[in-house]
N, C-alpha and C positions, 0 to 999 in steps of 0.2 A: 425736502428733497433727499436729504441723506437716510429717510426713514423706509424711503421708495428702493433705495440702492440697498442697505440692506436687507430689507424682504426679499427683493429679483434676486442678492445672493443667495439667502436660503431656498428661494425656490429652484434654483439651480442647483444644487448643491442634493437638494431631497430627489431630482428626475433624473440627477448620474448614479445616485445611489442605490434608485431604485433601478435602476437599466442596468447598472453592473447584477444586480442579485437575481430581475427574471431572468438575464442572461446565464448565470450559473446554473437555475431551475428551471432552464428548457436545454439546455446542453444534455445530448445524450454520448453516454459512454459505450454503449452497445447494447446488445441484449447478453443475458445468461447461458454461460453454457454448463450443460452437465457435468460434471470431473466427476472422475471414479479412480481409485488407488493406480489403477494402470494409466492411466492417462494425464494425469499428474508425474507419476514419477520421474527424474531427472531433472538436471539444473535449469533453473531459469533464471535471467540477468536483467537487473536494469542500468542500461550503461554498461561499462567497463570495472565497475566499481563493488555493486550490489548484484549480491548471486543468493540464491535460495536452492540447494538440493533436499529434493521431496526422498523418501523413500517410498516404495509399496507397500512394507512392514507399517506404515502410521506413523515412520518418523522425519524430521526434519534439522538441515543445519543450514545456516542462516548467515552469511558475512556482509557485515555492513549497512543497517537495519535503518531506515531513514530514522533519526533521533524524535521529531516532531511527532513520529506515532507516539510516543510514550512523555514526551515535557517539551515545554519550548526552554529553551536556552536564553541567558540573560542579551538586549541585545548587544550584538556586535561580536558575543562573545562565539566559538567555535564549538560548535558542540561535538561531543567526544562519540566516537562510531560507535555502534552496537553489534555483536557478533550474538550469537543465539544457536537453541540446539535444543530440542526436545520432540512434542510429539504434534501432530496436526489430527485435525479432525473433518469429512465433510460433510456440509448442513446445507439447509435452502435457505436463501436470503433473508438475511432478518426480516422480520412479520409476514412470513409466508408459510405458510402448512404442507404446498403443492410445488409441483414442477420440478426445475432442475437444480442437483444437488450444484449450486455454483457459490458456495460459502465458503473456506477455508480458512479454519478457525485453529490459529497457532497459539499452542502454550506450550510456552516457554517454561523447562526447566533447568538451564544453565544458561547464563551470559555474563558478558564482560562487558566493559565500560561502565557508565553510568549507573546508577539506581535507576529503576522502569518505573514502580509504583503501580505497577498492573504484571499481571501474570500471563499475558496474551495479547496478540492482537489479530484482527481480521484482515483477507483478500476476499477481491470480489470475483471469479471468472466471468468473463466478460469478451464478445466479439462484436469490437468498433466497425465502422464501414470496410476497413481493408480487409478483413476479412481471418484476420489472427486472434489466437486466444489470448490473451493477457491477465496475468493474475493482477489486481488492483487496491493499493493500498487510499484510502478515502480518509483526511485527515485535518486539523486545523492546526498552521505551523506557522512560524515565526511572520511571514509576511501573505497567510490570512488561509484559503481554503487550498489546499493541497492534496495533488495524487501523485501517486510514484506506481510505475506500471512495470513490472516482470513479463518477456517473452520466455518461450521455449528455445532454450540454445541451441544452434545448430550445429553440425559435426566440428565444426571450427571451435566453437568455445570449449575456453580453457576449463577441466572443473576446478573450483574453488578448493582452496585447504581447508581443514577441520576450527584452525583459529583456536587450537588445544580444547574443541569444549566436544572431545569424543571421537565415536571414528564419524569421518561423515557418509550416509550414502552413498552411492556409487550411480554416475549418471546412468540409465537406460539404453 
């Protein structure tokens, strides 16, 4: 009897596992939108907290960088914000040759906080059902698969300070 009870656990245990992960793998985030220097350019926030100003020039600065893109943090423990500042780049989606340049590919050449251990990290542009572009950070963090979504600020948002790592940008 007790042999029966733990099998029906593991088979229980193996059909949440699998239903959380096709759940991940049929989740659409939107389709791809084109970005081009002009249409990038200005701040974009996720939250109150995390701002990204693009420039037109290729460049960017960065307050408040979700940590998980670049380490997980011991748990429990706080991980320390990331401020960032260098240049971006845009590409088409990794393994794709065609379509829309909807890649945005940051390397980083100044930041604070932390050690990164990478020299960059990617967003994705992307337009979910509401019908907004959101740049998108895709990542694996402390409590498992993780995104962090940047809008286009609107006339109300504050811009961000430089966070001493240069002048930054200037919104659009």
């Amino acid at each position: 009897m007790r042999r029966g009870s733990v099998s029906a656990a593991l088979l229980m245990a193996l059909v949440v596992g699998a239903a959380c992960g096709i759940g991940e793998a049929l989740q659409d985030p939107g389709d791809p939108v084109d970005m081009t220097a002009e249409t990038i350019a200005g701040t974009w926030h996720a939250g109150t907290d995390r701002f990204i100003t693009f420039g037109a020039d290729g460049t960017f600065t960065a307050l408040n960088l979700p940590p998980g893109l670049f380490h997980r943090s011991p748990s429990g423990a706080a991980a320390e914000p990331i401020d960032a500042s260098g240049r971006y780049v845009l590409a088409y989606q990794p393994a794709a040759t065609a379509g829309p340049h909807a890649s945005v590919r940051l390397i980083i050449e100044e930041r604070t906080g932390a050690d990164l251990g990478v020299g960059g990290a990617e967003l994705s542009a992307l337009r979910p059902g509401d019908g907004q572009v959101y740049l998108v950070f895709f990542y694996v963090g402390d409590q498992g698969n993780m995104t962090t979504g940047y809008l286009r600020c609107a006339d109300a948002c504050p811009p961000p300070a430089s966070a001493g790592l240069g002048p930054a940008p200037r919104p659009s």
